[in-house]
C-alpha positions in Angstrom: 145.6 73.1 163.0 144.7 71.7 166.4 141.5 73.8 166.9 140.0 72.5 163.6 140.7 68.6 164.1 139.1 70.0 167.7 136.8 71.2 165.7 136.3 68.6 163.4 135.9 66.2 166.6 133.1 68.0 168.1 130.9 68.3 164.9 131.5 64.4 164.5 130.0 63.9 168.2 127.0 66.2 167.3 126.0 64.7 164.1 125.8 60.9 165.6 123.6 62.4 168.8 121.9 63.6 166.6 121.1 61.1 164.2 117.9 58.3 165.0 117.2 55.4 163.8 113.6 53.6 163.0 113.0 51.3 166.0 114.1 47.6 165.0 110.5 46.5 166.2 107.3 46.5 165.2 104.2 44.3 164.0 103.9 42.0 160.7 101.7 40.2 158.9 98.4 39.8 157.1 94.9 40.8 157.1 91.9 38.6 156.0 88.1 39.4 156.1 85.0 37.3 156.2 82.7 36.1 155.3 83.3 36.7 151.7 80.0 35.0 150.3 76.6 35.8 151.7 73.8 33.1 153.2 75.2 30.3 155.4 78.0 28.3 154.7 77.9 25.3 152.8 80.4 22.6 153.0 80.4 21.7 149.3 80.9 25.1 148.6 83.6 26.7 151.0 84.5 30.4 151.3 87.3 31.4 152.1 88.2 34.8 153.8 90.3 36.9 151.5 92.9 39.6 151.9 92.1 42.9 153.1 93.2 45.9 151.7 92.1 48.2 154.9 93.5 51.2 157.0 94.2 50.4 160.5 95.2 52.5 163.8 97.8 51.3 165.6 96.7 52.1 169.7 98.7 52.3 172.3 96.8 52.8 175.6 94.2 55.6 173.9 97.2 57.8 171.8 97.5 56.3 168.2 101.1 55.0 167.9 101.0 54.2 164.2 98.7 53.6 161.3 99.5 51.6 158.2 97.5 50.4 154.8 97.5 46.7 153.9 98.5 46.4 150.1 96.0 44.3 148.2 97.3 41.0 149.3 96.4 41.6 153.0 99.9 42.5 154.3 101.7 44.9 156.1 104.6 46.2 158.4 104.6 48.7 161.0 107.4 49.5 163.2 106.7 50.8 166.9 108.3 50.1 169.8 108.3 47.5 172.2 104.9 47.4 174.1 100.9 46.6 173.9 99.0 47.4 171.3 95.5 47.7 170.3 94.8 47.8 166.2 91.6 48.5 165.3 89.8 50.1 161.7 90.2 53.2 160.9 86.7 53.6 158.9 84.1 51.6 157.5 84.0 47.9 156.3 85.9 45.6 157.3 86.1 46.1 160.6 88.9 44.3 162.5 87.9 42.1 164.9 89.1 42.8 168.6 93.9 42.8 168.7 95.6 43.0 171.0 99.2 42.5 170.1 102.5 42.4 172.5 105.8 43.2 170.9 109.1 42.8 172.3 112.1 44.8 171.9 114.7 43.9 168.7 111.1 41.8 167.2 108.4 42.0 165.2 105.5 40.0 166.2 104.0 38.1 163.3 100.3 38.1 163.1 96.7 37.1 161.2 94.1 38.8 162.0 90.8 38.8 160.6 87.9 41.3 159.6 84.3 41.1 159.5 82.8 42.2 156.5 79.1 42.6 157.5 77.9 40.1 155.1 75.4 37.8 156.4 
């Protein structure tokens, strides 16, 4: 009896080294890209920059940390852990415009960041 609550003990103990948890930090927030309408802008006709459904590497130093996928409304949430970060594009149009982004441990850092669309 005493060697399997012995037992029991030391399988409890290895399970919860074992076990890992997502870090509780990471980066948030939305994506827009601009222009949206081609020619200059007009101020009786404005143009917004819209949300940008885009794929986006996550850098940290020159190792890719993370990548994530906006959803159609420009949004998104990546967990990493606490530290500086570069994001930039992953392919083609839009291209993200130069982020750096600092987050802190137990956070995540709320951003917009913005796209360039190549329209002129």
């Amino acid at each position: 009896m005493r060697a399997l609550v012995l037992l029991a003990l030391i399988l409890l103990i290895l399970a919860s080294c074992g076990s890992s948890t997502a870090p509780s930090s990471g980066i948030r927030g939305t994506i827009l890209a601009g222009p949206a309408c081609p020619g200059p802008a007009r101020l009786d006709s404005p143009c917004p920059d819209r949300p940008a459904s885009m794929t986006v590497e996550v850098l940290s130093g020159t190792a890719i940390a993370a990548t994530f996928t906006t959803d159609a409304a420009g949004t998104f949430s990546v967990s990493v852990a606490p530290g500086t970060y570069t994001l930039r594009s992953k392919n083609g149009l839009p291209t993200l415009k130069s982020s750096t982004v600092v987050v802190a441990a137990g956070e995540y850092t709320d951003v917009e960041l913005h796209a360039d669309t190549g329209i002129r």
